[in-house]
C-alpha positions in Angstrom: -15.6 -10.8 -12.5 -12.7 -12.4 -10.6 -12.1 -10.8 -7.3 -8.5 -8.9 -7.0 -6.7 -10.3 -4.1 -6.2 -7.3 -1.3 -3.9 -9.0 1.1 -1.1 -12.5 1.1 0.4 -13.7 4.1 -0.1 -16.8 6.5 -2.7 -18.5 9.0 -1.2 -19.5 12.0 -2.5 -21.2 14.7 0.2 -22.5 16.7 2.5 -24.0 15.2 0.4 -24.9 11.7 0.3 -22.4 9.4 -1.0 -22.1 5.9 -0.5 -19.5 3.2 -3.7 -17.3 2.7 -5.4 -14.6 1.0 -7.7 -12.1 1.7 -10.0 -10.2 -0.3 -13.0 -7.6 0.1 -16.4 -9.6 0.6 -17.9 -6.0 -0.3 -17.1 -3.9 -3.2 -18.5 -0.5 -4.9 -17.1 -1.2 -7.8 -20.4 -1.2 -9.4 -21.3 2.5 -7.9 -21.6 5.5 -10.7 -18.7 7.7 -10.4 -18.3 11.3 -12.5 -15.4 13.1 -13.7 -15.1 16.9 -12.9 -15.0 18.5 -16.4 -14.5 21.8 -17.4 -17.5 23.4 -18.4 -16.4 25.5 -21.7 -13.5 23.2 -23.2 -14.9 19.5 -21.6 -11.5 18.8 -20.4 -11.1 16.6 -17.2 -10.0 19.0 -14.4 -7.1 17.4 -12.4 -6.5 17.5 -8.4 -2.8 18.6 -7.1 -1.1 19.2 -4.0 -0.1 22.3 -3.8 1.6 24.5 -1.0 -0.9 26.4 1.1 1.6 29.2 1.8 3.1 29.3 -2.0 0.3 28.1 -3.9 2.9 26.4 -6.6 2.6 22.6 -7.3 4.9 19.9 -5.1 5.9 16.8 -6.7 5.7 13.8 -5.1 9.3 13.2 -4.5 8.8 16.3 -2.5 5.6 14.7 -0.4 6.6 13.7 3.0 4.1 12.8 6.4 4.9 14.6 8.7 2.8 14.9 12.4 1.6 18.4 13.7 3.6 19.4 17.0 2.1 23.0 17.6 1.0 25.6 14.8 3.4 25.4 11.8 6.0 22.7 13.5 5.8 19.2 12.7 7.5 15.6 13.5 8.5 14.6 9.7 8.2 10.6 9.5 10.2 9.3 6.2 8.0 6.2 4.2 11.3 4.2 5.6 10.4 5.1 9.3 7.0 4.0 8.7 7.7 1.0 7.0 10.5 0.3 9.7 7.6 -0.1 13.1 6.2 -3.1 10.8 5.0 -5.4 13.1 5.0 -9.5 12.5 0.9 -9.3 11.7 2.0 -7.2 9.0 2.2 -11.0 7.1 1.0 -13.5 9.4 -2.7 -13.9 11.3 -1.7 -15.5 14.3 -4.5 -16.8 16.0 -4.0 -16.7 20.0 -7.5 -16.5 21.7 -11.0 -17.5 20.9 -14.0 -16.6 22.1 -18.0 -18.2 21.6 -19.5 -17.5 18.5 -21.9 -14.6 18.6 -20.6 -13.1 21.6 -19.4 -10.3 20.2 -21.9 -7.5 19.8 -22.6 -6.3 16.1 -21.6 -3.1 16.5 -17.8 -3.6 16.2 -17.8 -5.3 13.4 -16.5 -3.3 10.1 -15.3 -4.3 7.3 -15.7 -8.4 6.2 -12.8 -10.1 4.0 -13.2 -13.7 2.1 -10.3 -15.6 3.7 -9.1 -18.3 1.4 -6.0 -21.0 1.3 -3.2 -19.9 -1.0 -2.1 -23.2 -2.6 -2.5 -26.6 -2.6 -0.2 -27.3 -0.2 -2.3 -25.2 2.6 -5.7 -26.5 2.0 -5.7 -28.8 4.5 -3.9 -26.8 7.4 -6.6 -24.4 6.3 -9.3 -26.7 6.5 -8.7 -28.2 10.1 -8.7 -24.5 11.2 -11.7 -24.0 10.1 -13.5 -27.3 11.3 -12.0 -26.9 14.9 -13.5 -23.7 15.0 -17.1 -24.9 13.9 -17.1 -27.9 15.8 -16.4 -25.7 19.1 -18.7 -23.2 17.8 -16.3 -20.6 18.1 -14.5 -17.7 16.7 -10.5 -17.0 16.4 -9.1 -13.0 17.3 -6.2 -12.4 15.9 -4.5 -9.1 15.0 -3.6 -8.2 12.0 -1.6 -5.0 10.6 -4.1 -3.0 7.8 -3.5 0.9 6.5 -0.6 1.1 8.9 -2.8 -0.2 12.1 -2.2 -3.4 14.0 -5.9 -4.0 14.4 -8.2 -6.9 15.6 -9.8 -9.3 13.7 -12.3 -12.2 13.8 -12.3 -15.4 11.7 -15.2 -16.7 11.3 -16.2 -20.3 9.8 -18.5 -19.6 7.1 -19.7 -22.7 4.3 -16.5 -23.3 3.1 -14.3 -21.1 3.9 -14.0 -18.4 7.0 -14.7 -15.0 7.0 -12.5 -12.6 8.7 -13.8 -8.9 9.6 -11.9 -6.5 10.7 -13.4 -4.8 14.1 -13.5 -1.7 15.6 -11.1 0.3 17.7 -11.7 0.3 21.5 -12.2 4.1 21.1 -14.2 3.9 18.6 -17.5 2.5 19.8 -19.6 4.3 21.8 -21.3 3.8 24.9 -25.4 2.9 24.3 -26.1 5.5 26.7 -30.0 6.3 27.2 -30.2 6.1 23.2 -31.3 2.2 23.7 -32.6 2.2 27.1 -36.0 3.6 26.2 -38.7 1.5 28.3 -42.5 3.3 27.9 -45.7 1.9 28.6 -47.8 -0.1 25.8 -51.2 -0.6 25.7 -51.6 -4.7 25.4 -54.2 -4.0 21.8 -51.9 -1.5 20.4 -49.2 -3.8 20.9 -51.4 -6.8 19.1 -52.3 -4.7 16.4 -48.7 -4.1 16.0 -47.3 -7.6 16.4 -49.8 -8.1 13.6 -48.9 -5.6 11.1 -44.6 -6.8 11.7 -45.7 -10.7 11.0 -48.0 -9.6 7.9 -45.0 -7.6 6.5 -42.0 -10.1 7.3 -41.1 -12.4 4.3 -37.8 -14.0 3.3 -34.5 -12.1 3.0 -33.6 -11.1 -0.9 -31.0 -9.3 -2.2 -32.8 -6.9 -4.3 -34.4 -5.3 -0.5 -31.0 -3.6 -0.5 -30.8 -2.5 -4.1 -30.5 1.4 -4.8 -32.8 3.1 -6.4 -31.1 6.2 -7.3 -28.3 4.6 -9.1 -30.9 2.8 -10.6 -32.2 6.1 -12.3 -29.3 7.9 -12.7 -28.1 4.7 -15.0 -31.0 4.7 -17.2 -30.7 8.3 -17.5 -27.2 8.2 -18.5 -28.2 5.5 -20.9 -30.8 7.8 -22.6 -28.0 10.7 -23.4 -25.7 7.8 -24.8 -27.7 7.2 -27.5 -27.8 10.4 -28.7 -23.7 10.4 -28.9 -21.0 8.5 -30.7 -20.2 5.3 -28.2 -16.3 5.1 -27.5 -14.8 1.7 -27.9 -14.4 -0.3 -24.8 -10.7 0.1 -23.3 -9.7 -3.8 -21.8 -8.6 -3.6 -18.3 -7.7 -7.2 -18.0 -4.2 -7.7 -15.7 -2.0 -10.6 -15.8 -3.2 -13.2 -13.3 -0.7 -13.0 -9.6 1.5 -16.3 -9.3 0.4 -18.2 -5.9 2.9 -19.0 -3.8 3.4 -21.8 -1.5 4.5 -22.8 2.4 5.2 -26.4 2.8 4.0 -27.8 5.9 3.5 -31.4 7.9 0.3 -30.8 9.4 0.4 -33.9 11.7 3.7 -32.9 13.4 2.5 -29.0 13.4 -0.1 -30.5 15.4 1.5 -32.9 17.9 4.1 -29.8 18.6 1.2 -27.3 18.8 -0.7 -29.7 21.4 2.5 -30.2 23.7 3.3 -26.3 23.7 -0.3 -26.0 24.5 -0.2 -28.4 27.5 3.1 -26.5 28.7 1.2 -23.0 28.2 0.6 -21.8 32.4 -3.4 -21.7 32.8 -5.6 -18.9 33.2 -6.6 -18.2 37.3 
């Protein structure tokens, strides 16, 4: 199944920029998902704003954000307003710092993205990105705008191609505290018997240890109650394949430029 493109815009690291695209490395697409029926007639039952004082329907011409000030008073924020605080990583991953690769702990990384050259023109732009990187065995931070939030993300040389992931808010990692700072007393045998029992039960990594088992039933059960009904033809979902788009660049003099603003850049004390 070809992967639907998420995000277009352009790599920049200095002054050498290629057009990219970024798309989900995970998906749940494949998860079972149910309709809410109505018991007696089978019909679908539908979801609707509705107002909480009035109870009748609002269209969504008549939706609007709006930001609680105190009980029943709110800040109301047009889709113009919000669309007006765009920042410039709304298009562009501007890469401005890196840092060694694997120094950043596991726990803020979220969610990872296949990064991929746009065109032709921006595979090799792309490409010496991406081998700079590897061959200082480092990782880019850039920021990048996502749901309305400017937030950080990582690039990360991967086979072919780099792999950005988007990380967590600052706020939204907690402390270790005494959760991970447990340090009892092991008896040396217990501990042998132990180290034993982890290297008889370690093997290879394989896909299928993260499979799910539920959905794995739940499918074959569905599968039974289909053949006891009429099957519905198969409606095609298929959309029109998106037009790339190019940005023509001169990689050599991006370069060259890029090195003398780099030299002209005041250092770090």
């Amino acid at each position: 199944m070809a992967r639907q493109t998420y995000w277009k815009g352009y790599l920049k690291l200095s002054l050498v920029t290629a057009a990219v695209s970024l798309t989900p490395a995970t998906t749940d697409s494949n998860q079972l998902r149910f309709h809410v029926l109505n018991r007696k007639t089978k019909n679908r039952v539908e979801s609707r704003y509705v107002d909480n004082v009035t109870h009748k329907p609002v269209s969504d011409k008549d939706q609007v954000k709006g930001y609680p000030r105190s009980e029943d008073d709110y800040v109301i924020l047009e889709d113009e307003e919000l669309d007006g605080v765009a920042l410039e990583s709304t298009r562009t991953i501007d890469i401005d710092t890196f840092v060694p690769r694997g120094s950043i702990d596991w726990i803020w990384y979220d969610k990872p993205h296949f990064l991929a050259p746009e065109d032709k023109v921006g595979v090799e732009a792309f490409c010496v990105i991406r081998e700079a990187m590897r061959a200082s065995n480092v990782v880019g931070i850039a920021r990048l705008v996502l749901y309305r939030r400017e937030r950080a993300v990582l690039l990360e040389p991967q086979g072919k191609g780099i792999v950005l992931w988007t990380l967590h808010f600052g706020d939204e990692v907690r402390a270790p505290a005494a959760t991970l700072e447990i340090d009892g007393k092991m008896d040396a045998t217990v501990l042998s018997l132990m180290t034993k029992l982890v290297k008889d039960r370690t093997e290879e990594w394989k896909t299928t240890m993260v499979q799910d088992p539920v959905q794995k039933r739940l499918k074959a059960m569905i599968r039974a109650k289909q053949k006891s009904m009429a099957k519905a033809a198969p409606i095609s979902t298929k959309r029109p394949a998106a037009k790339p788009t190019g940005n023509v660049v001169n990689i050599m003099d991006a370069l060259k430029k890029s090195l003398s603003k780099e030299n002209q850049r005041p250092k770090p004390h």
